[in-house]
N, C-alpha and C positions, 0 to 999 in steps of 0.2 A: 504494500500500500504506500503510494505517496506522502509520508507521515514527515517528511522535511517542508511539503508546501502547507501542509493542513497547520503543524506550528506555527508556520510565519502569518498564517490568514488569522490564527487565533490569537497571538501576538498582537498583529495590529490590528484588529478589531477589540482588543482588552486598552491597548494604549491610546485610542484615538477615537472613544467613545462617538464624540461626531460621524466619522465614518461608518460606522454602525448606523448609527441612526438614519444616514443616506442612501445608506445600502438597503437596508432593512435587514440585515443581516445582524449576530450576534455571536461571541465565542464560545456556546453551547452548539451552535452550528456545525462546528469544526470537532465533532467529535470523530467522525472518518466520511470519507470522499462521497459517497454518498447522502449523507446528511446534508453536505455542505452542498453539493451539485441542484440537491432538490429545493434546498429554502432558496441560495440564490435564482435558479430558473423559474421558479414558482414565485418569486418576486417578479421577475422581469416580465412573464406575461400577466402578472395578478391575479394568477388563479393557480389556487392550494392544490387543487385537480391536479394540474401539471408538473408540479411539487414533486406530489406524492409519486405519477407514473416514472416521473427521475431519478426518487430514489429508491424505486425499486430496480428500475434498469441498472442503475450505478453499484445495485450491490453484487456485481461479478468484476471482482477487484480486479480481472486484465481488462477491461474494459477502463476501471478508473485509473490504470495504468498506462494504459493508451491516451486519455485524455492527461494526466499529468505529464505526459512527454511533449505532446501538442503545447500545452501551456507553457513548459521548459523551452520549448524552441521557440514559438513566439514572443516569449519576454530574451532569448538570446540573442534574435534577427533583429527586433524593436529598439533596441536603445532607449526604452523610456524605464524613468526612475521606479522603483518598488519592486523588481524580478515579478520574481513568478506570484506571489502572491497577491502584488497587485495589477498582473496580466490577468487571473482569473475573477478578478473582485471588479474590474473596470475596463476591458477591455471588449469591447463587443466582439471582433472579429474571433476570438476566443471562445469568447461564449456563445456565438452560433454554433462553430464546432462544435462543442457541447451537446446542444439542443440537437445538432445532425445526427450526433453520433445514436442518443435517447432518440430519436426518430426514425433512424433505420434501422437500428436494433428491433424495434416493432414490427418494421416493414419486412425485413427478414425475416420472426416469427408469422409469418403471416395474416396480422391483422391492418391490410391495408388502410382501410377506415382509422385505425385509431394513428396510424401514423402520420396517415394525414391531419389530422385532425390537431395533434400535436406541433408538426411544422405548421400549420395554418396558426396557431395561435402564439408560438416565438418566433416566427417569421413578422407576423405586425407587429409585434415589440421591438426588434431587432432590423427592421428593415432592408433585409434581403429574401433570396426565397432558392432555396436547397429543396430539391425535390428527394424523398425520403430515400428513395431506391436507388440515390446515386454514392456511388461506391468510393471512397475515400481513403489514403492510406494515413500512415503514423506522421506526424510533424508539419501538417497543413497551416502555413500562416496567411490569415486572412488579413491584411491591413488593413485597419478601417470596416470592409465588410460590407458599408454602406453600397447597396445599388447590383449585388453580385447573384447572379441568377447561373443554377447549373441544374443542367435538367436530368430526367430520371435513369437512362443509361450510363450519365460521365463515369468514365474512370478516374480518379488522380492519386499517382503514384505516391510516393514518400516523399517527404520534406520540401515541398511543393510551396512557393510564395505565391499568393494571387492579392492583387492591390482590389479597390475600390471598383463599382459597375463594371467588373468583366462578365460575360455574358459566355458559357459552354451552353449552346443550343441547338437545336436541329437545323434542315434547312426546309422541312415544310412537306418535304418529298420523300423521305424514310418513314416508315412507320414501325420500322423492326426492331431488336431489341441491341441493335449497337449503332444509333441514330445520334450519338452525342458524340462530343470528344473525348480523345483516351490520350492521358497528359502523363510522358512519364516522369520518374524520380529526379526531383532537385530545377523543373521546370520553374522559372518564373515570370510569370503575365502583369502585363502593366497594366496602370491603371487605365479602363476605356475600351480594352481590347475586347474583342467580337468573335469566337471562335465557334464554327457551326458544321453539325453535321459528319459523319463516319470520320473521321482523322485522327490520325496518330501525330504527337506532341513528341518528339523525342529527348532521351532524358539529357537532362542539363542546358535544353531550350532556352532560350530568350523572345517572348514576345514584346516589343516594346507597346510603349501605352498607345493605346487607339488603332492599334493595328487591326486588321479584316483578314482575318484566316480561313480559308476555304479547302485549302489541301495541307498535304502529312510537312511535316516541318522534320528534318533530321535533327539527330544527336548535338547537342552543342554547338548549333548555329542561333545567327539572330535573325529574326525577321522583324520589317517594320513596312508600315502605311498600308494603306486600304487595299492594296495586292497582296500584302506579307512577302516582300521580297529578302533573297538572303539578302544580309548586310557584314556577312563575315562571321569567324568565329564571337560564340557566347561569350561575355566579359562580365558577368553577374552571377554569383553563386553563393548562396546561403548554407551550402552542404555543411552536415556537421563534421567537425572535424578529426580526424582521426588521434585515438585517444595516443 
C-alpha cells in the first residue's frame, strides 16, 4: 500500500486545518488509499454515492498501487510544490485518472451502466470526458486535464504525458472495436492536439500542440501542424528514469 503518500496527505491535512476545510477532506480520511480515494472523489462530484462505489473499487490494493504511481509520476513530470501529496489532494488531471481508473474497473466487470454513470458524474466535476472502456497504462500525466476527451477503444501505453483538450477520437467511419488511437509508452501530446481514428502512436512520440493526426506516427519522431508532419527526431521525454 502507498502508506508514504497516505502520511504526507494526513500530515498536511493535520497541519493546515484550512486545507481540510477546502478540500472537505480530513486526516481520518487517510486511514488507507481507499478511504482517502472515496471521501476525496465523493467530494468532487458531491455525491457520497460515488464515494462509497470508490472505495470499494480502491480496496484491491494493486489497483491503489497503480494509482499511487500515477500520482508519483505526475507530481515528478509537474514541478509544482507539495509532491505527491499535494498532486492527489489538488490536482485535477490526477484525479481524473482516479475517477478513470474507478470507472473502468466497473466497465471491465461488466456493468456498463454503472460505469457510465460514474464517469458521467466526475466527468462534470472534473471537466473532461474518458470514456470508461478506454484502456490506460501505469504513469499517465494528464496536465491540467481540462478539455481532454479519449474515447472508448484508446489504448495509452505507460508513462504517457497528454497536456490540456487533446482529443483521441474516431473518425466517424469505424464502428469497430479498434476505432480510436493506440498511443504507445513515454508518448507525449500537446496541448490542442487532435488524434483520430485506427492509428498507432509510436513509443516515445512527440505530438506537438495543435497538431491533426490522421495516420501511425513512428517510434521517437515528432510530428506537428494540421498534417502531422515529421519534424525530426522526438526531443521531449518524461520517461522515468533508470534507477
Amino acid at each position: 500500500m502507498p502508506a508514504p503518500l497516505l502520511d504526507d496527505c494526513r500530515s498536511l491535512l493535520t497541519e493546515r486545518p484550512d486545507l481540510a476545510a477546502l478540500t472537505g477532506l480530513s486526516a481520518a480520511d487517510c486511514s488507507d488509499f481507499a478511504a482517502l480515494a472515496g471521501a476525496l472523489l465523493g467530494h468532487i462530484a458531491l455525491s457520497p454515492a460515488i464515494g462509497e462505489v470508490a472505495r470499494a473499487v480502491y480496496a484491491d490494493p494493486a489497483l491503489a498501487e497503480i494509482s499511487a504511481y500515477d500520482i508519483a509520476e505526475t507530481a515528478r513530470r509537474n514541478f509544482e510544490p507539495g509532491g505527491a501529496a499535494a498532486t492527489l489532494l489538488f490536482a485535477r488531471g490526477a484525479q481524473a485518472v482516479m475517477a478513470h481508473r474507478v470507472a473502468h474497473r466497473i466497465w471491465a466487470g461488466g456493468d456498463a451502466m454503472g460505469a457510465l454513470a460514474v464517469k458521467s458524474a466526475l466527468s462534470r466535476a472534473l471537466g473532461l470526458d474518458i470514456h470508461p472502456g478506454a484502456t490506460i497504462g501505469r504513469g499517465l500525466w494528464l496536465d491540467h486535464g481540462l478539455g481532454c476527451v479519449i474515447g472508448e477503444t484508446a489504448v495509452i501505453g505507460d508513462n504517457v504525458s497528454i497536456w490540456h483538450n487533446v482529443t483521441l477520437g474516431s473518425t466517424l467511419t469505424d464502428s469497430g472495436p479498434t476505432r480510436h488511437p493506440r498511443i504507445g509508452a513515454g508518448v507525449v501530446i500537446g496541448a490542442g492536439a487532435t488524434l483520430l481514428g485506427n492509428i498507432r502512436i509510436g513509443a516515445g512520440a512527440n505530438i506537438a500542440a495543435g497538431a491533426v493526426v490522421l495516420r501511425d506516427v513512428p517510434d521517437a519522431m515528432t510530428v506537428a501542424g494540421p498534417r502531422a508532419e515529421i519534424r525530426g527526431p522526438a526531443r521531449v521525454s518524461f520517461a522515468p528514469r533508470a534507477p
